[in-house]
C-alpha positions in Angstrom: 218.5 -51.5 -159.5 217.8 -51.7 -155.8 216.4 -54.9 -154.4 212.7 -53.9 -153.7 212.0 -53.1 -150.3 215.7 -52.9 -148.6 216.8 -49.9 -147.3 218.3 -48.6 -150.2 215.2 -48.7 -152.4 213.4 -46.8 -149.9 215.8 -43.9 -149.4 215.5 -44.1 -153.1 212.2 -43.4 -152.8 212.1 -40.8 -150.3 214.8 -38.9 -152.3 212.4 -39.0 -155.7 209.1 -38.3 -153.5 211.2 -35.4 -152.3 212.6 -34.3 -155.6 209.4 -34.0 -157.6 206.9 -31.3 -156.6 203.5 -33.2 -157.8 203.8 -35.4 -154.9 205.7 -33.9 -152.0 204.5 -30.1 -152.9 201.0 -31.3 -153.7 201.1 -33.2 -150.8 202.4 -29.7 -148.3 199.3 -28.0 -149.9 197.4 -29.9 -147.6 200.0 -30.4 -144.7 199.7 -34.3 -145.4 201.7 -36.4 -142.4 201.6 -40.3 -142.6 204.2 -43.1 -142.0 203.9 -45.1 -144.6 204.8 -48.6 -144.9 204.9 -51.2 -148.2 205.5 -55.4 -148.1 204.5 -58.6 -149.2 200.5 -60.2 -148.7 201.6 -62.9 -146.6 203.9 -61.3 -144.3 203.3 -60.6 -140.6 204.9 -57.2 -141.0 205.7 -54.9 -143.6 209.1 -54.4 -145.3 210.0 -50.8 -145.2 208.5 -47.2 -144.1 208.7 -44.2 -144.3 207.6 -40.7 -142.7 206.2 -38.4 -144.4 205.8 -34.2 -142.6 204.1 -31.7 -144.5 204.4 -33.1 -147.6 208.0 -34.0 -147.1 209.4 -38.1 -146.6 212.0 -36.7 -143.3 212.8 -40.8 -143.2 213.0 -44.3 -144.6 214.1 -47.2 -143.5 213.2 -51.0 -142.6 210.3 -51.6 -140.9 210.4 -51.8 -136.8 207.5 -51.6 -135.2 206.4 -48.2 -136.0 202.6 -46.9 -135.9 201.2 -47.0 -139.1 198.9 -44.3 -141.0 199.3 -46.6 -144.2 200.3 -50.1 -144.8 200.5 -51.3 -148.5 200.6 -55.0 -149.4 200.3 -57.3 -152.4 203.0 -60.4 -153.8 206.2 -59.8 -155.1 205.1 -60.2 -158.4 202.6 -57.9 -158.7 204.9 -55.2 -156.9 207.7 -55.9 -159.2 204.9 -55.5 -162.2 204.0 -52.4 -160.9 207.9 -51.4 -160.7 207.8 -51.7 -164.3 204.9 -50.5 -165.5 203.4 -48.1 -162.6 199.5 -48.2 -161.7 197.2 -45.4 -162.9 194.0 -44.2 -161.3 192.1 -46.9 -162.9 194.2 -49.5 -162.3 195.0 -49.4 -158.9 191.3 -48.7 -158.6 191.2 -52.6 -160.3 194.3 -53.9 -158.2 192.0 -52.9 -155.1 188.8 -54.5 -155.6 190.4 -57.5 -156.8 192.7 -58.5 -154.1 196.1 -57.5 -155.8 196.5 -54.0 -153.7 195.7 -54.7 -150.2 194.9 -51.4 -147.7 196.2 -53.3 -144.2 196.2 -49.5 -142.6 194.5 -46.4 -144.4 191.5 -45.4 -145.9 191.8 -46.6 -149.6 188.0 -45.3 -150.5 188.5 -41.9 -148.8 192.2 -41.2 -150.2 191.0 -42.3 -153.8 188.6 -39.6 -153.7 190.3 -36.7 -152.5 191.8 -35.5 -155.6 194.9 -33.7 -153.3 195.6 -37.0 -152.2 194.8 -39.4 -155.0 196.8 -37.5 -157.5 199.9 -37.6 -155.1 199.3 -41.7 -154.6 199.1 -42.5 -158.0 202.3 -40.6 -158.9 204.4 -42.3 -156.5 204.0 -45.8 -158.0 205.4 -43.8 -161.0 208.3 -42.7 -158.7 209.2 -46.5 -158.0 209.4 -47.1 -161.7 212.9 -45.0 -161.2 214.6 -46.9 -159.0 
């Protein structure tokens, strides 16, 4: 298993977003483009991003500096939780309104609503599950 966050857990990532068609191909339905980016509560910065165009992650890598559409945070723990045992729509709705899931960057309330997008979301905390 890939240490969570490095490098080689997000190409990991990007390669399953890419591979199944209920997130990327949902997700070029709606000509969705975001750079993405996941780490740790306390940190200054995140930990890794990636790009997504059309539906498609086109990178991944460690974060530097880029402009963020989306920034995902919460502890260790509760990451390596979810890496277990991936979130649904209800409980990510949960991990949101009680601190565990913090939105840095992105509209939590208008993505969670949007049924091409929220369907998407959920299933790549399924997708980290894999690595």
């Amino acid at each position: 298993m890939a240490e969570l966050f490095s490098e080689e857990w997000i190409n990991r990532l990007k390669d399953l977003w890419n591979e199944h068609p209920e997130v990327s191909g949902k997700l070029a339905e709606i000509n969705f483009n975001a750079t993405i980016a996941c780490g740790f509560k306390d940190d200054e910065n995140p930990a890794c991003v990636f790009v997504v165009e059309n539906g498609k992650a086109v990178s991944a890598g460690l974060y530097s500096g880029e402009e963020l559409d989306w920034d995902m945070r919460a502890s260790q723990k509760d990451w390596e939780k979810w890496a277990s045992k991936p979130l649904t729509m209800t409980s990510i709705g949960l991990a949101v309104a009680t601190g565990k899931l913090k939105f840095v960057k992105g509209d939590f309330g208008a993505m969670i609503k949007n049924p091409s997008m929220a369907g998407p979301f959920v299933k790549s905390f399924a997708l980290m599950a894999q690595i």
